[in-house]
GUDREN-588035 format. One record per atom (N, C-alpha, C, O): atom name; x, y, z; residue number from 1. Coordinates in Angstrom, 1 decimal. Layout:
N
[CA,[X,Y,Z],NUM]
...
//
This chain:
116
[N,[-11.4,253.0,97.6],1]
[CA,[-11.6,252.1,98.7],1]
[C,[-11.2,252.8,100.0],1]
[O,[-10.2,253.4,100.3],1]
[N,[-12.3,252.6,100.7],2]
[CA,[-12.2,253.0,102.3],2]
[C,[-10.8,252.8,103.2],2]
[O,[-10.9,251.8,103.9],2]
[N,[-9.9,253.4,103.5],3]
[CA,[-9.0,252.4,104.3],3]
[C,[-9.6,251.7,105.5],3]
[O,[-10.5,252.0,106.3],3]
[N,[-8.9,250.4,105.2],4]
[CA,[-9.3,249.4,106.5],4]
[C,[-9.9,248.5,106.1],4]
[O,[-9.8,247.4,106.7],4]
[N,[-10.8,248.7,104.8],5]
[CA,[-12.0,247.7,104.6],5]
[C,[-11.3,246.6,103.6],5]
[O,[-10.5,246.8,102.7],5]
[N,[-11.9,245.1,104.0],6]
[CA,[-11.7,244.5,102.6],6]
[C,[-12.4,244.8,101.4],6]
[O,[-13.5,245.3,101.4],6]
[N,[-11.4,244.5,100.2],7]
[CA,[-12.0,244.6,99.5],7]
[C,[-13.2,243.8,98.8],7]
[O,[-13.1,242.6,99.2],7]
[N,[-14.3,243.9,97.9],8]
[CA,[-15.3,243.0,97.7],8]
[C,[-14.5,241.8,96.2],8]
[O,[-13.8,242.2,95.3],8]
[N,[-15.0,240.7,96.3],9]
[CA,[-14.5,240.2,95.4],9]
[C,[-14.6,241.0,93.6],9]
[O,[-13.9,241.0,92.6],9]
[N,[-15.9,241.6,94.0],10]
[CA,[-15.7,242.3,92.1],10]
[C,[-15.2,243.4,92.4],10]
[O,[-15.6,244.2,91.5],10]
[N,[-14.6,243.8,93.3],11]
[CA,[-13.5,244.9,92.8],11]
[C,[-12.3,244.7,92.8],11]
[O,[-11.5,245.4,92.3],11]
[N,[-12.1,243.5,93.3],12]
[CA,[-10.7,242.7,92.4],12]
[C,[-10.8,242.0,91.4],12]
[O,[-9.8,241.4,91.0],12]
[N,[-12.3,241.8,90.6],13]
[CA,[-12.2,241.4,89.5],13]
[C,[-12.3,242.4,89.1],13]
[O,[-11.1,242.6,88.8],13]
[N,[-12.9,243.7,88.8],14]
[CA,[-13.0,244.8,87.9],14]
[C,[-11.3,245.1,87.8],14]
[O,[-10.9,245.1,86.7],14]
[N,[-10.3,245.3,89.0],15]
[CA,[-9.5,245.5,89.0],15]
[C,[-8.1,244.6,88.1],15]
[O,[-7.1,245.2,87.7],15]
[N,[-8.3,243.4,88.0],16]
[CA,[-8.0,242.3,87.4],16]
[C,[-8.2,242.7,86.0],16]
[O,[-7.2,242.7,85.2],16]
[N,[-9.6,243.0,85.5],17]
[CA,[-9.9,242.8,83.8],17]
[C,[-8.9,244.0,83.7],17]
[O,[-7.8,243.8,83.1],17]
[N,[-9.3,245.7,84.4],18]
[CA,[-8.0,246.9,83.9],18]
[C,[-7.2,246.8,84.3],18]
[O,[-6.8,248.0,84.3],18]
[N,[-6.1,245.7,84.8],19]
[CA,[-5.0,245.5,84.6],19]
[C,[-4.4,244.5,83.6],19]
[O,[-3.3,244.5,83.3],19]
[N,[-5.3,243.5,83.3],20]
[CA,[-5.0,242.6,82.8],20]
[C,[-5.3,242.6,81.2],20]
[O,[-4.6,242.3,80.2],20]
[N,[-7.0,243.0,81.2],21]
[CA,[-7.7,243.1,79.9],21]
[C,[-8.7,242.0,79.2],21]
[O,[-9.5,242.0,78.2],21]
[N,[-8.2,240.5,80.6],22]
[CA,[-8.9,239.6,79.9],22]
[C,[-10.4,239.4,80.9],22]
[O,[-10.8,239.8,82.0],22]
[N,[-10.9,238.8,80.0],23]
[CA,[-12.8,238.5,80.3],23]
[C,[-12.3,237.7,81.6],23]
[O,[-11.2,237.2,81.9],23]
[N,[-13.3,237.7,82.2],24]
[CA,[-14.0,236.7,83.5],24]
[C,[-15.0,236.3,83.3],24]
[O,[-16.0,237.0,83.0],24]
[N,[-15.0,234.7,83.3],25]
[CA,[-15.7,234.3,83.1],25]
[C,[-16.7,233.3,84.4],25]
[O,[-16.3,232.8,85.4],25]
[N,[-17.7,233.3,84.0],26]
[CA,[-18.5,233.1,85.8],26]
[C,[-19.1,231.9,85.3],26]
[O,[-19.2,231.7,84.1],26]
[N,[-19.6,230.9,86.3],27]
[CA,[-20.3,229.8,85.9],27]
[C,[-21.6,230.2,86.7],27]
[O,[-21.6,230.5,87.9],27]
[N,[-22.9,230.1,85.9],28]
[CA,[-24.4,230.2,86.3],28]
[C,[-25.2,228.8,86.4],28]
[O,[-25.2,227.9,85.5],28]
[N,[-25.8,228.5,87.5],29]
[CA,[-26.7,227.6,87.4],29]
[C,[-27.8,227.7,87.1],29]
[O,[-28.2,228.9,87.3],29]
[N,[-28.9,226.6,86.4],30]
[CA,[-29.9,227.1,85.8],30]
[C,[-30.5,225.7,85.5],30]
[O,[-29.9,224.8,85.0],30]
[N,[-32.2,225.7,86.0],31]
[CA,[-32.8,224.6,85.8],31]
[C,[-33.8,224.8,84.3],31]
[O,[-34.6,225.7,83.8],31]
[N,[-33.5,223.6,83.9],32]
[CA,[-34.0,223.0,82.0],32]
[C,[-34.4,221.8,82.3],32]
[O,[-34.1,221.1,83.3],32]
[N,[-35.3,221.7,81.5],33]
[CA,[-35.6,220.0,81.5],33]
[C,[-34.5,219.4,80.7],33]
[O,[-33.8,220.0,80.0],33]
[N,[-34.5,218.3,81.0],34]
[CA,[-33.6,217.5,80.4],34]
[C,[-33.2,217.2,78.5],34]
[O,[-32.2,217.1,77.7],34]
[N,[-34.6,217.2,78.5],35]
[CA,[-34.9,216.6,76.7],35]
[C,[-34.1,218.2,76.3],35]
[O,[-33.0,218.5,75.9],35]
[N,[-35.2,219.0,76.5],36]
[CA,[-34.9,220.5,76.4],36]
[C,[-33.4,220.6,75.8],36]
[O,[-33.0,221.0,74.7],36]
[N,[-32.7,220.2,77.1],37]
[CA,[-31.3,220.6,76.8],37]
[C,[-30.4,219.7,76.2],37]
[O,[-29.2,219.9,76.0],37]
[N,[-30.8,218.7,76.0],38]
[CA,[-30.4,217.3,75.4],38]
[C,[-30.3,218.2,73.6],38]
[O,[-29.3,218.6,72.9],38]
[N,[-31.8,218.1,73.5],39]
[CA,[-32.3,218.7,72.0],39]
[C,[-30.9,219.7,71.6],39]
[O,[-30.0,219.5,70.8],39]
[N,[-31.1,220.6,72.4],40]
[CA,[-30.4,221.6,72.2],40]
[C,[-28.6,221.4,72.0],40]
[O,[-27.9,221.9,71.2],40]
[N,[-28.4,220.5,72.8],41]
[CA,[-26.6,220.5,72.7],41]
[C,[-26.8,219.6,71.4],41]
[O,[-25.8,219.9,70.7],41]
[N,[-27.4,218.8,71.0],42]
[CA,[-27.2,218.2,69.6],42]
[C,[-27.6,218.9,68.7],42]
[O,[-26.7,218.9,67.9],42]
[N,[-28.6,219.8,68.2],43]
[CA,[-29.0,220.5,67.4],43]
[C,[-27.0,221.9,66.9],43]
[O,[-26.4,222.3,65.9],43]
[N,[-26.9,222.1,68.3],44]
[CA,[-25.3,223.1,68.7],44]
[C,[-24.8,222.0,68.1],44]
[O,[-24.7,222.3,66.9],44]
[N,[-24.3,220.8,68.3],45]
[CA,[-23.7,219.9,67.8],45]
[C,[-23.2,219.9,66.7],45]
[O,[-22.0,219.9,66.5],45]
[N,[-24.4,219.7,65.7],46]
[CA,[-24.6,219.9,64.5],46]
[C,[-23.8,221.3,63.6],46]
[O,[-23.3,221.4,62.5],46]
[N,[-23.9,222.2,64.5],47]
[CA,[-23.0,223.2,64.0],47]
[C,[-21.9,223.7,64.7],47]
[O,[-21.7,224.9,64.8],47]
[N,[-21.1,222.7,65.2],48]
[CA,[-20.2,222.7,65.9],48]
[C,[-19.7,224.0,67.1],48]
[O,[-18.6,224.7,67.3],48]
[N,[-21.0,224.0,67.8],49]
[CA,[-20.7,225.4,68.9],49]
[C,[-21.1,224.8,70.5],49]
[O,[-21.5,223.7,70.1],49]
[N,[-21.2,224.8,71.3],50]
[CA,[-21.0,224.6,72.7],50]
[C,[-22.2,225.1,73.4],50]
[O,[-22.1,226.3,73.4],50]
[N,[-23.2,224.6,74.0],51]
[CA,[-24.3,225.5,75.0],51]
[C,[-23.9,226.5,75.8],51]
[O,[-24.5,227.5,76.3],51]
[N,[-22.6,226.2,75.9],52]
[CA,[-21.9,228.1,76.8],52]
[C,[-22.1,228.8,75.9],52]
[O,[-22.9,229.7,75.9],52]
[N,[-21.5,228.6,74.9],53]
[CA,[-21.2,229.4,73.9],53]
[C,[-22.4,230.0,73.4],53]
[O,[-22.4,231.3,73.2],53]
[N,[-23.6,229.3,73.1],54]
[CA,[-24.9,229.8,72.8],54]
[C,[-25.2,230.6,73.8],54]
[O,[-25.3,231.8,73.6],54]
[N,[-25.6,230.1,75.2],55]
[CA,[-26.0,230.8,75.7],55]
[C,[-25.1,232.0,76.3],55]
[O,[-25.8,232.6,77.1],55]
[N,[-23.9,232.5,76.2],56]
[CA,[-23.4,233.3,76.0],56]
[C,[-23.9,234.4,75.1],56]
[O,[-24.2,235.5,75.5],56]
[N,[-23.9,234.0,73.8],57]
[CA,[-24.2,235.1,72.9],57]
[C,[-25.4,235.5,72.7],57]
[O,[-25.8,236.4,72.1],57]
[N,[-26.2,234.6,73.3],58]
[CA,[-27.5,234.8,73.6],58]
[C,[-27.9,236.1,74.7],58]
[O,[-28.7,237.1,74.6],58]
[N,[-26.9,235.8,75.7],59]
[CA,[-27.1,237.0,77.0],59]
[C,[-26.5,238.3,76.1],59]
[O,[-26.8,239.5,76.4],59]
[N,[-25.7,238.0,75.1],60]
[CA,[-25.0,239.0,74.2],60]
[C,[-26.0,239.5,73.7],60]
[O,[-25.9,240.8,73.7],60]
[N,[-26.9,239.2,73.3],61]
[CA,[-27.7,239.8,72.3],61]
[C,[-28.8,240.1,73.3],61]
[O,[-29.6,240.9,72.7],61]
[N,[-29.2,239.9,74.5],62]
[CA,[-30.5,240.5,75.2],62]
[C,[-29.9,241.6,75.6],62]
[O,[-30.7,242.6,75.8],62]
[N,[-28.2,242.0,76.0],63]
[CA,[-28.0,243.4,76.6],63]
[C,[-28.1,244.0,75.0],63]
[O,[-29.1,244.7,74.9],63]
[N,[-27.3,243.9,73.9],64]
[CA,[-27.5,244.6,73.1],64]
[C,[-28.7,244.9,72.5],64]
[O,[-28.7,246.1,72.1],64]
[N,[-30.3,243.8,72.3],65]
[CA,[-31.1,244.6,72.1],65]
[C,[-31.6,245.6,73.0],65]
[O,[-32.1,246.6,72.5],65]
[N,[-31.6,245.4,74.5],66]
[CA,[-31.6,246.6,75.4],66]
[C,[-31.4,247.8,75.1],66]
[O,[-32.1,248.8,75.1],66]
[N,[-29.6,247.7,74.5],67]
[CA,[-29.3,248.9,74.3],67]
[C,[-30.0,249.6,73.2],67]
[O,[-30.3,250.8,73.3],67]
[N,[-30.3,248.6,71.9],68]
[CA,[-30.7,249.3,70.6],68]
[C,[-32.0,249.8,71.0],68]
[O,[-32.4,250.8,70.3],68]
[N,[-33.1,249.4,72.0],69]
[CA,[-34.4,250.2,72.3],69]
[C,[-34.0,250.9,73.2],69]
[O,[-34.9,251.7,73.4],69]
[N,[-33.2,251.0,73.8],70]
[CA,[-32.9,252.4,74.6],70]
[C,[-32.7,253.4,73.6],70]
[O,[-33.3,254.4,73.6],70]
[N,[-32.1,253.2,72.9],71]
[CA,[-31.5,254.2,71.9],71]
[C,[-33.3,254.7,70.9],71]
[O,[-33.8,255.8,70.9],71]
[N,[-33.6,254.0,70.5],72]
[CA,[-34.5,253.5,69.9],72]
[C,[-35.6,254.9,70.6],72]
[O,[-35.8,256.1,70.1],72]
[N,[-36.2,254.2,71.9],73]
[CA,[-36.9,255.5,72.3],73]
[C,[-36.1,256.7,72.7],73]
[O,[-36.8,257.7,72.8],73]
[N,[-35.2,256.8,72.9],74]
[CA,[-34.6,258.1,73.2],74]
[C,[-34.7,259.0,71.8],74]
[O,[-35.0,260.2,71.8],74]
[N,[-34.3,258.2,70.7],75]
[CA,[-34.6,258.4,69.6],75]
[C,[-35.8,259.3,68.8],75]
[O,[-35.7,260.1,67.9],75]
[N,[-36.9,258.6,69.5],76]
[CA,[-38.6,259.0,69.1],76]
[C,[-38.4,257.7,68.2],76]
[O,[-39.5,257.5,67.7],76]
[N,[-37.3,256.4,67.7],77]
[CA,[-37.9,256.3,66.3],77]
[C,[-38.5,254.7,67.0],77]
[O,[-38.3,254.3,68.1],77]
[N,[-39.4,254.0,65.9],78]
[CA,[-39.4,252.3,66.0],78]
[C,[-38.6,251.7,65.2],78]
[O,[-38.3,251.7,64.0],78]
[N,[-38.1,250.9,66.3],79]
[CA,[-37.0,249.9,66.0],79]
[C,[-37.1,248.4,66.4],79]
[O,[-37.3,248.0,67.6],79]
[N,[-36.9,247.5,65.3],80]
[CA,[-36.9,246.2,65.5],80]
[C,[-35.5,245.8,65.6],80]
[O,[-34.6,246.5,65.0],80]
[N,[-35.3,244.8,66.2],81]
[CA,[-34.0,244.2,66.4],81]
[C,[-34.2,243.1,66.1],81]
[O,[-35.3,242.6,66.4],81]
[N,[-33.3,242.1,65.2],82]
[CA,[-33.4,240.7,64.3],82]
[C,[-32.1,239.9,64.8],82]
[O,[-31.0,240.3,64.3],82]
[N,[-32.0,239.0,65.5],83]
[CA,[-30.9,238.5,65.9],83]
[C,[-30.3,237.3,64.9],83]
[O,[-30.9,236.6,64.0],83]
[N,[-29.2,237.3,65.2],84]
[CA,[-28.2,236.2,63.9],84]
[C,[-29.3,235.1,63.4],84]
[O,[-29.8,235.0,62.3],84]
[N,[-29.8,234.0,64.5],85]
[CA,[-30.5,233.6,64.4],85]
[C,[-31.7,233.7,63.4],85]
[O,[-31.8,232.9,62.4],85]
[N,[-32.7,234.6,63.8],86]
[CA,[-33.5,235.2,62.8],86]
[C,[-32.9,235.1,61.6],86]
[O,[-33.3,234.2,60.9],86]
[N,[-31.8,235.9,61.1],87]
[CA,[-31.5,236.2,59.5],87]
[C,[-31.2,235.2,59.2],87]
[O,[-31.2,235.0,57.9],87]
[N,[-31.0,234.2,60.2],88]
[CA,[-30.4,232.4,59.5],88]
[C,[-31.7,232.0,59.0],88]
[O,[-32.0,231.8,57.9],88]
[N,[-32.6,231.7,60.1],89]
[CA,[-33.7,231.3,59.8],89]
[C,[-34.7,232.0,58.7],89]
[O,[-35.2,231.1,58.1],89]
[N,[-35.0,233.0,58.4],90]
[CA,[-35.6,233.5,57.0],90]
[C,[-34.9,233.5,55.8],90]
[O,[-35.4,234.0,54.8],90]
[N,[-33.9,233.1,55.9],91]
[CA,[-32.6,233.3,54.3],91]
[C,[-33.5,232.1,53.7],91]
[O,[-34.1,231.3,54.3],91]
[N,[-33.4,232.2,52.2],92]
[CA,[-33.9,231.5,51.5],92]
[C,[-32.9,230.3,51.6],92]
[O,[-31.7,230.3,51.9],92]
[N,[-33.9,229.0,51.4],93]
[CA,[-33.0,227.9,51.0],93]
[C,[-32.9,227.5,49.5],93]
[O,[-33.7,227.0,48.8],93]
[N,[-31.7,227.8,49.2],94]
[CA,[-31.6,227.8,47.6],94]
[C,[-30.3,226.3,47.8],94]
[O,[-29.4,226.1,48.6],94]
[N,[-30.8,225.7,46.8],95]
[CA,[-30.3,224.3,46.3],95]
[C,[-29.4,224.3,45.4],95]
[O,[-28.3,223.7,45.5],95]
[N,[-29.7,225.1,44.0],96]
[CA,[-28.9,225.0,42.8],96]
[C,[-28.0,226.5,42.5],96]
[O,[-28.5,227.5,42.9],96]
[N,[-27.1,226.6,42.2],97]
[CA,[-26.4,227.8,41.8],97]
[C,[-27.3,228.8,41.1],97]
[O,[-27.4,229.9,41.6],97]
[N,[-28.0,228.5,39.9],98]
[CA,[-28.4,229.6,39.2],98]
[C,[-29.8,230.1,40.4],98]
[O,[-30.0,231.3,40.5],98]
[N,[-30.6,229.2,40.9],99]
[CA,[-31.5,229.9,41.8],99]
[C,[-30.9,230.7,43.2],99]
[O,[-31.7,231.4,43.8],99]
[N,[-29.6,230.6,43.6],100]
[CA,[-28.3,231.5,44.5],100]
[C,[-28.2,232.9,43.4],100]
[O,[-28.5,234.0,43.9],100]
[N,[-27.9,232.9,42.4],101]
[CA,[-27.7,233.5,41.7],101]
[C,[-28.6,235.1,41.8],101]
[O,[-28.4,236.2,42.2],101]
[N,[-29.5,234.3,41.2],102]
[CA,[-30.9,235.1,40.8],102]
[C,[-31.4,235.7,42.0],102]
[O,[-31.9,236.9,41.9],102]
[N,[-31.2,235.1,43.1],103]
[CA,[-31.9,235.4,45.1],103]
[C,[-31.0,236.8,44.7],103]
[O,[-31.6,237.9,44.5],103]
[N,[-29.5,236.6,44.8],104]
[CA,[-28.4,237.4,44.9],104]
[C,[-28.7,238.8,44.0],104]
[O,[-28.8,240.0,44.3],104]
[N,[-29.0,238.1,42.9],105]
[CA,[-29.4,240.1,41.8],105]
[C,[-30.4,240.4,42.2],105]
[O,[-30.5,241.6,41.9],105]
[N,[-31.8,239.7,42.9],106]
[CA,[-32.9,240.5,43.2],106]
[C,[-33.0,241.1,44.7],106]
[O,[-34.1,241.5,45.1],106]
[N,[-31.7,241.2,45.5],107]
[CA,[-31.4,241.2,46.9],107]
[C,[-30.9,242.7,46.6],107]
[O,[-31.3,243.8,47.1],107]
[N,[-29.7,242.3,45.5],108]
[CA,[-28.8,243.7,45.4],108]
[C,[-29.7,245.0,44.7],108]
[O,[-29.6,246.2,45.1],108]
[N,[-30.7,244.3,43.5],109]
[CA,[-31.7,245.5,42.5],109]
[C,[-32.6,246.2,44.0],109]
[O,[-32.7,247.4,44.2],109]
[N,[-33.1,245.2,44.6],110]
[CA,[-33.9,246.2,46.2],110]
[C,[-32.7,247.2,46.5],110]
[O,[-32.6,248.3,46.0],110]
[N,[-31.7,246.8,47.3],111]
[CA,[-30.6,247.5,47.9],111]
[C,[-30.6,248.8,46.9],111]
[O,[-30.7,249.8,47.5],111]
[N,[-30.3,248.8,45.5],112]
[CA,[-30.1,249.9,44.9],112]
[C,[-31.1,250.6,44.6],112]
[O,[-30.9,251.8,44.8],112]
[N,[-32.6,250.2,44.2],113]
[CA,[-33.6,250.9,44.4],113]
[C,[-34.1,252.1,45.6],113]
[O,[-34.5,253.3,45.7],113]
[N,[-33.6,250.7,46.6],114]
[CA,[-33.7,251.5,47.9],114]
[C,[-32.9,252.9,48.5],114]
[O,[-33.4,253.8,49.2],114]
[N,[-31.8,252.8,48.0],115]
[CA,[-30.8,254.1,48.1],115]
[C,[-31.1,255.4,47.1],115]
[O,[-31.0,256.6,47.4],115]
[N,[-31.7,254.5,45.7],116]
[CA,[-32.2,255.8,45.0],116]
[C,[-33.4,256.4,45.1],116]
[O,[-33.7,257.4,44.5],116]
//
């Protein structure tokens, strides 16, 4: 810092987190329709998590796929990114133990196939 100058507020937060260690946390405004977000905090509801919270890990997951296609083309290679979500949503819905079972040995026989 320049002598003389104030400092700017995020360099006393940056300065704050490396002295301290803890997160800052910012409040964003942001226009939704109503139903929209209605839908949504009850659907969150249902699995006991918070619309911060979602949309938090949501912004979590747009810098990290960033990073993984950065990497990705720096790479040369193609890369898909599948977020928590996704893997929830394509998992099979199994009802009975023995059809859990069976998903489970034909999940693991790929996995070992695939290695050999």
């Amino acid at each position: 810092m320049i002598a003389g100058l104030k400092p700017r507020i995020t360099d006393r937060l940056n300065a704050a987190y490396r002295i301290y260690g803890w997160m800052v946390k910012t409040k964003i405004t942001v226009s939704v329709e109503k139903a929209v977000v209605d839908n949504a905090k009850l659907a969150l509801l249902k699995k006991r998590r918070t619309l911060s919270d979602f949309i938090e890990n949501s912004l979590h997951s747009l810098s990290t796929s960033e990073i993984l296609d950065d990497l990705c083309k720096e790479l040369n290679l193609h890369c898909g990114y599948v977020s928590g979500e996704d893997v929830e949503r394509n998992r099979p819905d199994l009802v009975r133990k023995a059809d859990s079972e069976t998903e489970v040995k034909k999940m693991r026989h790929g996995r070992i196939s695939h290695l050999s």
